[in-house]
Every structure is written in structure tokens, then in C-alpha cells.
N, CA, C and O atoms as a GROMACS GRO file, in nm:
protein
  392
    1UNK      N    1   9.514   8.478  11.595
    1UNK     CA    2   9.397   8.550  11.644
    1UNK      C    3   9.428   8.699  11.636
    1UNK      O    4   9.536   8.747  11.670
    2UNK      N    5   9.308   8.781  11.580
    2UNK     CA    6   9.368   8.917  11.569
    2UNK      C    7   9.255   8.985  11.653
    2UNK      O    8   9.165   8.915  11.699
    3UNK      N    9   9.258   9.094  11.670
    3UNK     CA   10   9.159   9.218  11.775
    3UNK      C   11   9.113   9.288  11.693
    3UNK      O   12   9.038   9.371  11.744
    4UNK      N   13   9.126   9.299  11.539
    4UNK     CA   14   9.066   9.368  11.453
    4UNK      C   15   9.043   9.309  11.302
    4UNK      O   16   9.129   9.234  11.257
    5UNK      N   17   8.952   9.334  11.242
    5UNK     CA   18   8.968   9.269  11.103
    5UNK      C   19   9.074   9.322  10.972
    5UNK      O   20   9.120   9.436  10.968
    6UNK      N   21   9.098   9.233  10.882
    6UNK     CA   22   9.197   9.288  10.759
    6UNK      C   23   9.117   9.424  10.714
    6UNK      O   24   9.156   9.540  10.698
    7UNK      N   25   9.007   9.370  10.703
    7UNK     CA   26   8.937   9.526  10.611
    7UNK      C   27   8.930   9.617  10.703
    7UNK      O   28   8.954   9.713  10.630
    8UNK      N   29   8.913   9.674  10.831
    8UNK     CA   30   8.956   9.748  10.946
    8UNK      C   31   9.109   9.805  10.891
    8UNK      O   32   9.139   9.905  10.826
    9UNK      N   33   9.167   9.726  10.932
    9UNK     CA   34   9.323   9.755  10.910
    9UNK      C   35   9.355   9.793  10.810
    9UNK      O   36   9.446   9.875  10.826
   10UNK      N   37   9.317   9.770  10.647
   10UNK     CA   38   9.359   9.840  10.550
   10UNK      C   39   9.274   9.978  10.522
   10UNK      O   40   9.266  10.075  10.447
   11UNK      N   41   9.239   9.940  10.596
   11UNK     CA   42   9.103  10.081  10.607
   11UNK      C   43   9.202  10.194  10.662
   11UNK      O   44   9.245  10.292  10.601
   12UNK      N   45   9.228  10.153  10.808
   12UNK     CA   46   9.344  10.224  10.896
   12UNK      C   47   9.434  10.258  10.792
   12UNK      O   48   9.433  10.373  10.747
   13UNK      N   49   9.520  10.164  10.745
   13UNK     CA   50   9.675  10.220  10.632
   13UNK      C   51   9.651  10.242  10.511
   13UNK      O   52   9.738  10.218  10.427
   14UNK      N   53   9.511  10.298  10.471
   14UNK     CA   54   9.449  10.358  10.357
   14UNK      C   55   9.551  10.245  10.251
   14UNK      O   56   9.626  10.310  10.179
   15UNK      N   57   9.559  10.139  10.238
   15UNK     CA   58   9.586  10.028  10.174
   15UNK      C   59   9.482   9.944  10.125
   15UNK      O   60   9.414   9.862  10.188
   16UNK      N   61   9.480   9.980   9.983
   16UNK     CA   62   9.387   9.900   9.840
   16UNK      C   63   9.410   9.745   9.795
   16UNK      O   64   9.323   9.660   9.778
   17UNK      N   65   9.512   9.735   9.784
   17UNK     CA   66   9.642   9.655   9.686
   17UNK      C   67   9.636   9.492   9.771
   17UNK      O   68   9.727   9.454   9.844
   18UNK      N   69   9.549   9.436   9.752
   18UNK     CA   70   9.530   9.292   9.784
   18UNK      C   71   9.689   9.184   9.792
   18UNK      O   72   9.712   9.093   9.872
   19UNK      N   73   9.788   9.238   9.668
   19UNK     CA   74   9.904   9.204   9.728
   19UNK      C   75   9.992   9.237   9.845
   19UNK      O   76  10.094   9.173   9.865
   20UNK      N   77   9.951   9.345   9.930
   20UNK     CA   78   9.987   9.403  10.052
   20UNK      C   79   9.934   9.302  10.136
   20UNK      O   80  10.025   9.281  10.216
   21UNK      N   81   9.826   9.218  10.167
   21UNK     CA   82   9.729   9.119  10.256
   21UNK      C   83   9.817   9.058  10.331
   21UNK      O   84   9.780   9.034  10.446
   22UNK      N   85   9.915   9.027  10.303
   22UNK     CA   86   9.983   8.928  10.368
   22UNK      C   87  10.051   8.968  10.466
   22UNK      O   88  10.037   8.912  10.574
   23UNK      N   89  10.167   9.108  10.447
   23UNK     CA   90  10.229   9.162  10.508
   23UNK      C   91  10.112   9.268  10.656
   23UNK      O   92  10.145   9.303  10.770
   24UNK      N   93  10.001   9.284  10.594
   24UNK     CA   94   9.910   9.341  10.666
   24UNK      C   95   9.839   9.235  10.784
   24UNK      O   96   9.814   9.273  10.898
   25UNK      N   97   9.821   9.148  10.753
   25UNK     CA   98   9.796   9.048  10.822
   25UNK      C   99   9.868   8.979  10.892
   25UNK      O  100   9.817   8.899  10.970
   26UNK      N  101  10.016   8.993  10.882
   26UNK     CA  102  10.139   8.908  10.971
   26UNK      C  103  10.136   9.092  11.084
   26UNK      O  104  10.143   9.084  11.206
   27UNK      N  105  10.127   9.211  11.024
   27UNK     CA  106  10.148   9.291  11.176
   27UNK      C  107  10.010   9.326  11.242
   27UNK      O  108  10.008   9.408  11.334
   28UNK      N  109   9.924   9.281  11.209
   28UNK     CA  110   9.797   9.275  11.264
   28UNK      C  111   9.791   9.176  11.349
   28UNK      O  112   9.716   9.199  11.444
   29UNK      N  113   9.861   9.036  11.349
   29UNK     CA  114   9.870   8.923  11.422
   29UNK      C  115   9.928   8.986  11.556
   29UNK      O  116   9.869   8.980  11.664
   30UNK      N  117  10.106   9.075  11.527
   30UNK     CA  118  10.153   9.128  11.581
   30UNK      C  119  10.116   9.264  11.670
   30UNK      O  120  10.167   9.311  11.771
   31UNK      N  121  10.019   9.301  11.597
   31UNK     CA  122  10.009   9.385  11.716
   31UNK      C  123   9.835   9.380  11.797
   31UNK      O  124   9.780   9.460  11.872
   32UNK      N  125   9.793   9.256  11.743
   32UNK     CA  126   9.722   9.220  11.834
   32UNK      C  127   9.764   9.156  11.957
   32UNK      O  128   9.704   9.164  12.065
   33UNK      N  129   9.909   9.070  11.926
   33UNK     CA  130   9.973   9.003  12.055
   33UNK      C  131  10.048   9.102  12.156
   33UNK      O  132  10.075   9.063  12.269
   34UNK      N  133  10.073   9.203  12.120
   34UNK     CA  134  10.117   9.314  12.181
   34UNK      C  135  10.005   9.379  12.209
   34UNK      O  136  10.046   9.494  12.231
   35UNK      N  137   9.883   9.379  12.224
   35UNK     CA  138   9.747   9.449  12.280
   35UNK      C  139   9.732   9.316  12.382
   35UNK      O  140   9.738   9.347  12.501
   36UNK      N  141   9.716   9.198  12.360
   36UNK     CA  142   9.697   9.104  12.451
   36UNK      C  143   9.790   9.110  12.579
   36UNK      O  144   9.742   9.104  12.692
   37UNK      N  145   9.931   9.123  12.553
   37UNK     CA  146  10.071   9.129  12.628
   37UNK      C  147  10.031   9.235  12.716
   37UNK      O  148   9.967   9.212  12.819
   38UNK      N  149  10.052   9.302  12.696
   38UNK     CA  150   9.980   9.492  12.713
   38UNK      C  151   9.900   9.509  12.817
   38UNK      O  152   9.930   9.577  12.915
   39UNK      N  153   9.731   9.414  12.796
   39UNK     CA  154   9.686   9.412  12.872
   39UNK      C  155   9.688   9.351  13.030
   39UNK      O  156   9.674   9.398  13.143
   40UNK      N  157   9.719   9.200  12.964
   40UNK     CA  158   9.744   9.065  13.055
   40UNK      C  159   9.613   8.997  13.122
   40UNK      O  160   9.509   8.984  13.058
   41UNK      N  161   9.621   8.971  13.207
   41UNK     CA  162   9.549   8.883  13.295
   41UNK      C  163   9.386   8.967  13.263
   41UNK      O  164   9.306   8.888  13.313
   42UNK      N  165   9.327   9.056  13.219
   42UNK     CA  166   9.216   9.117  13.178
   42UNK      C  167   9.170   9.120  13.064
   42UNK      O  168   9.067   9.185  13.042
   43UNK      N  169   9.248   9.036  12.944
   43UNK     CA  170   9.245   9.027  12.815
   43UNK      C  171   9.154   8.900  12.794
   43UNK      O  172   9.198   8.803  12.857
   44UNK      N  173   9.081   8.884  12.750
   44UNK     CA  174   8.976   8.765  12.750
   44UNK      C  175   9.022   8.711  12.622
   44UNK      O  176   8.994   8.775  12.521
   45UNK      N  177   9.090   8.603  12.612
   45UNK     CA  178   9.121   8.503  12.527
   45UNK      C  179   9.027   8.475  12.436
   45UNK      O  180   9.070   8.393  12.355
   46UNK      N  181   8.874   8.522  12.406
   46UNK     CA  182   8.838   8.453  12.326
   46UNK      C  183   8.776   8.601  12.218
   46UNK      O  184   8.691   8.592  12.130
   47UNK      N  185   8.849   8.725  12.260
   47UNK     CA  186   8.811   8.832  12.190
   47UNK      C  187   8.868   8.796  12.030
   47UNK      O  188   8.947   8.706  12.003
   48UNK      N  189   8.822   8.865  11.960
   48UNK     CA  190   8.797   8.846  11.817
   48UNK      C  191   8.760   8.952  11.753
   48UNK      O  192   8.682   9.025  11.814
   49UNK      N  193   8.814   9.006  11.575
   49UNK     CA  194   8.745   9.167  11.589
   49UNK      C  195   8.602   9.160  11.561
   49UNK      O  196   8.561   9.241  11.478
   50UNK      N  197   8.503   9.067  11.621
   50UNK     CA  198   8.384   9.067  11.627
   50UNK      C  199   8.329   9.109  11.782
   50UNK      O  200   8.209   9.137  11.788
   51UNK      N  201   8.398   9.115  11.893
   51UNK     CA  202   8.390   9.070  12.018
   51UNK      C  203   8.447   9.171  12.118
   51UNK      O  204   8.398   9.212  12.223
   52UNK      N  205   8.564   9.200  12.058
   52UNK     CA  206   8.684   9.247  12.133
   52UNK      C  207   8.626   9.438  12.127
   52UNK      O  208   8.596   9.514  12.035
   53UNK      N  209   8.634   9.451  12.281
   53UNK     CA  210   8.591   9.592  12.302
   53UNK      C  211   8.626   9.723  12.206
   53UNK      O  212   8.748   9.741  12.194
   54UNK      N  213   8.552   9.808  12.142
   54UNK     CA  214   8.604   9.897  12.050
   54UNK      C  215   8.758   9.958  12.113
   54UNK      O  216   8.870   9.948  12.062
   55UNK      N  217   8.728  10.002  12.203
   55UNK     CA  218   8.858  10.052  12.244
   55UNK      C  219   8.988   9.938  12.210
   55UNK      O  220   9.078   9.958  12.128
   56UNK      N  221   8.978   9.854  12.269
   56UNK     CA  222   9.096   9.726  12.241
   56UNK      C  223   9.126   9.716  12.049
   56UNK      O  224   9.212   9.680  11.970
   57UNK      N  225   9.002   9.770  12.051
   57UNK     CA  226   9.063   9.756  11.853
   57UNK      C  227   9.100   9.874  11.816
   57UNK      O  228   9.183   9.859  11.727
   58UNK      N  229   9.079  10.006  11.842
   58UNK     CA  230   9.151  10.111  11.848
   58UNK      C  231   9.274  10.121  11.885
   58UNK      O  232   9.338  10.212  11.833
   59UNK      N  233   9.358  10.017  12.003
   59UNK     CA  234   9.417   9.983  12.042
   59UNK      C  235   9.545   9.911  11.906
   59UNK      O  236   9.661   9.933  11.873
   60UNK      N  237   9.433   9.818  11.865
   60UNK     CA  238   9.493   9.712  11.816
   60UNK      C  239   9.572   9.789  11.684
   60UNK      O  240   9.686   9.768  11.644
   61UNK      N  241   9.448   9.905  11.619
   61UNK     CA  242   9.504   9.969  11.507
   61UNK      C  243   9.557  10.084  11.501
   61UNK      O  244   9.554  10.158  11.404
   62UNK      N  245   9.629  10.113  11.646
   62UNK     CA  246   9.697  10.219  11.676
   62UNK      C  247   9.837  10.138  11.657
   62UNK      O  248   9.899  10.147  11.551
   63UNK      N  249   9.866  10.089  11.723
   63UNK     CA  250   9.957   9.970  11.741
   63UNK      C  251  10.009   9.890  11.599
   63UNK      O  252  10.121   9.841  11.585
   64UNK      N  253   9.908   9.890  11.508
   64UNK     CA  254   9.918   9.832  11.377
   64UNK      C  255   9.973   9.936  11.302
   64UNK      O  256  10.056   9.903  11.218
   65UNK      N  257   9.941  10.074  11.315
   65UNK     CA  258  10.031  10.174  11.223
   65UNK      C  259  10.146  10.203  11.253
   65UNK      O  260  10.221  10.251  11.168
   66UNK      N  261  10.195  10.177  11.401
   66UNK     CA  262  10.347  10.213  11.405
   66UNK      C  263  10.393  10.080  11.342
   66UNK      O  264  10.476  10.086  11.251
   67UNK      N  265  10.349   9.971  11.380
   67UNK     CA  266  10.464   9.840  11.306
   67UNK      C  267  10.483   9.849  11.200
   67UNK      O  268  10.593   9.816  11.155
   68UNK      N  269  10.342   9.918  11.085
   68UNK     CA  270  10.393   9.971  10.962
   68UNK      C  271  10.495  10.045  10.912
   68UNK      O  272  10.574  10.024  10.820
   69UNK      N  273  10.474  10.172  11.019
   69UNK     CA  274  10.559  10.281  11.027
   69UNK      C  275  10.710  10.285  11.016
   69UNK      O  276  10.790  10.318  10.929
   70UNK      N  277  10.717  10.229  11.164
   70UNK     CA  278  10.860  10.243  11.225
   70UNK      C  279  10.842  10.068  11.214
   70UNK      O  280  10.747  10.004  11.258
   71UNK      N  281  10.947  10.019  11.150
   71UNK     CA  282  11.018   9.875  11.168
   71UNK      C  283  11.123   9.853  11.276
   71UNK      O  284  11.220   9.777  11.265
   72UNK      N  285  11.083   9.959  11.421
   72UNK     CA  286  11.189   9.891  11.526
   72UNK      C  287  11.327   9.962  11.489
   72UNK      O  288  11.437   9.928  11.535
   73UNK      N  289  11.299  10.087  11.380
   73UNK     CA  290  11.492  10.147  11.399
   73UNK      C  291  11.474  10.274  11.441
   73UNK      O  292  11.554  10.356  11.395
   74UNK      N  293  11.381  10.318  11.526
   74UNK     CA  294  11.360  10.476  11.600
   74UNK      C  295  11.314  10.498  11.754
   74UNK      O  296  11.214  10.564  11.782
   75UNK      N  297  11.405  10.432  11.861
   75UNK     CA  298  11.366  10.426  11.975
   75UNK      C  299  11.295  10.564  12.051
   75UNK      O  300  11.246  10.555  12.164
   76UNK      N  301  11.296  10.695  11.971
   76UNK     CA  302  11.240  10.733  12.015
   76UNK      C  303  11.070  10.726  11.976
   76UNK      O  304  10.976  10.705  12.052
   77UNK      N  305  11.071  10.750  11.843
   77UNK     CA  306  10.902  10.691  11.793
   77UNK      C  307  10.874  10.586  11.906
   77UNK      O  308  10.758  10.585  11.945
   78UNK      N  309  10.952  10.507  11.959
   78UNK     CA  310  10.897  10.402  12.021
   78UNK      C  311  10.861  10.428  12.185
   78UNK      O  312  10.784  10.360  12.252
   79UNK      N  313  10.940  10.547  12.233
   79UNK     CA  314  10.883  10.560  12.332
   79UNK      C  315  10.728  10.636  12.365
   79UNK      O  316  10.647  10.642  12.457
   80UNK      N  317  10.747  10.691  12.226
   80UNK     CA  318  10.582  10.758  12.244
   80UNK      C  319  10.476  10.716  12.174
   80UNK      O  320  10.373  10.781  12.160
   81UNK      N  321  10.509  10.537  12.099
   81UNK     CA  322  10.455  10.503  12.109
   81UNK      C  323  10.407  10.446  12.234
   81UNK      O  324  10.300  10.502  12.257
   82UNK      N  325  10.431  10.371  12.317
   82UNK     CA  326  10.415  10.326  12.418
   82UNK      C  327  10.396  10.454  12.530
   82UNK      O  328  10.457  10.418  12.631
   83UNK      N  329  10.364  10.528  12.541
   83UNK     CA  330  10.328  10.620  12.612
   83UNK      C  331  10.142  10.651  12.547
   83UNK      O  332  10.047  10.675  12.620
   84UNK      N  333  10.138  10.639  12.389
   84UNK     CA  334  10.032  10.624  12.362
   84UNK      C  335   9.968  10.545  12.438
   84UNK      O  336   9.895  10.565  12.534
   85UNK      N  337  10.022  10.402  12.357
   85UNK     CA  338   9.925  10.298  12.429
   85UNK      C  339   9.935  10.282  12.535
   85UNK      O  340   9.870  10.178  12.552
   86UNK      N  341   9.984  10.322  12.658
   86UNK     CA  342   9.934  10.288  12.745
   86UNK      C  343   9.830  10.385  12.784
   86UNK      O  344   9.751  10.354  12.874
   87UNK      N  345   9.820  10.515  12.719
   87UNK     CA  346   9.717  10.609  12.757
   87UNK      C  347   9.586  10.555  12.666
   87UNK      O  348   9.490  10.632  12.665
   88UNK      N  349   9.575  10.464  12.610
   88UNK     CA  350   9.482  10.432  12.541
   88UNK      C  351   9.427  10.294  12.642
   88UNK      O  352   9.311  10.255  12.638
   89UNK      N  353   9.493  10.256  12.696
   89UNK     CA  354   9.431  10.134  12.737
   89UNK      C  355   9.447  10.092  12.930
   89UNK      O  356   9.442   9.994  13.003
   90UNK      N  357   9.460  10.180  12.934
   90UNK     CA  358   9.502  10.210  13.111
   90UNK      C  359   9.416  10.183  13.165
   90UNK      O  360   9.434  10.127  13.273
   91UNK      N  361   9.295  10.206  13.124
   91UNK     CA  362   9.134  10.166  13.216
   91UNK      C  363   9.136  10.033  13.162
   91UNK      O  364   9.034   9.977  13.202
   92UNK      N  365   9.217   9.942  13.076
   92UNK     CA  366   9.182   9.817  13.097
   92UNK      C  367   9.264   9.690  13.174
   92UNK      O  368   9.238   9.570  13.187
   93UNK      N  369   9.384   9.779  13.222
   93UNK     CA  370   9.464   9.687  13.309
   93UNK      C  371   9.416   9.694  13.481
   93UNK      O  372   9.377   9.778  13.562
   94UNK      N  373   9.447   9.554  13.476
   94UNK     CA  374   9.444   9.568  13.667
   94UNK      C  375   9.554   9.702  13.753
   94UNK      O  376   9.660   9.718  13.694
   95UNK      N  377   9.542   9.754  13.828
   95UNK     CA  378   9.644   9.876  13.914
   95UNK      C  379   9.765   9.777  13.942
   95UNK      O  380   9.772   9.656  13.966
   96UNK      N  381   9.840   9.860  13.931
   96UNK     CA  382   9.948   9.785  13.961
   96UNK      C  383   9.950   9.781  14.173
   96UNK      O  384   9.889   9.864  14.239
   97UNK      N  385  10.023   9.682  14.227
   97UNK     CA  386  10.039   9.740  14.366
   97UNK      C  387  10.188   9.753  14.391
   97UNK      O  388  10.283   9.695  14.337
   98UNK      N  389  10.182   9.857  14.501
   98UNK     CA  390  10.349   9.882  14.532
   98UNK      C  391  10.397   9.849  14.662
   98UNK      O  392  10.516   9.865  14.690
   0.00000   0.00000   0.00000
């Protein structure tokens, strides 16, 4: 299940090349499950990139260009990624309590 469509996403990584589909579509899986994770208990299981709130797919293809990007060997890229997203999607989690 993804939060955004292939043609969305190659749209996003200005990617033509129909042999790319595959690899585009395995981190689109991925970083839709990391928008789901992300959110949690407010993520409606049956979103779809037909369904799923614009923001959550902004989300989804913000999230989809770093997995392109960075393959996980630049912990700092990674902290601002995640400083992104959570500034992108903060109005959709429950408050945390302390």
C-alpha cells in the first residue's frame, strides 16, 4: 500500500526511464510505511494515493526523496530529515502526554 502514486513519485525524482519503476516503487512502499509509522494510531489504514490527505502525500514524497537520496550512510542528512518530517506532519499526530 502506498500514500502516493508511481506517476506522483517519478514526477517528484524528475525520473522518465520506466526501467527505474521498480526501484521507485519498492521506496515508495517504504516510505509510505514510514509516513504510516510516523503517524500511528491517526493513520487510517485504508488511505491510498487516491484518499490519503494531500499533506500525508507531501509527506509521503518528501520522505521518498531522501530514501533516494541518502541510502542510510549520512546520519546527519538523517537528522534533518526527521526534523522535516516531523514539521510536516505534527498536526497529524495525537500530543504526546507527559
Amino acid at each position: 500500500m502506498t500514500l502516493a502514486s508511481l506517476e506522483d513519485a517519478k514526477l517528484q525524482l524528475h525520473v522518465t526511464d520506466p526501467a527505474r519503476e521498480a526501484e521507485i516503487t519498492m521506496l515508495l512502499e517504504h516510505a509510505s510505511a514510514i509516513v504510516f509509522d510516523y503517524i500511528g494510531a491517526r493513520a487510517d489504514p485504508t488511505w491510498n494515493p487516491t484518499t490519503a490527505p494531500d499533506l500525508v502525500q507531501a509527506a509521503t514524497l518528501y520522505t521518498l526523496v531522501h530514501l533516494w537520496e541518502h541510502r542510510g550512510d549520512d546520519s546527519e542528512t538523517d537528522e534533518k530529515f526527521w526534523a522535516g518530517l516531523s514539521l510536516r506532519l505534527m498536526r497529524t499526530r495525537d500530543p504526546a502526554l507527559a
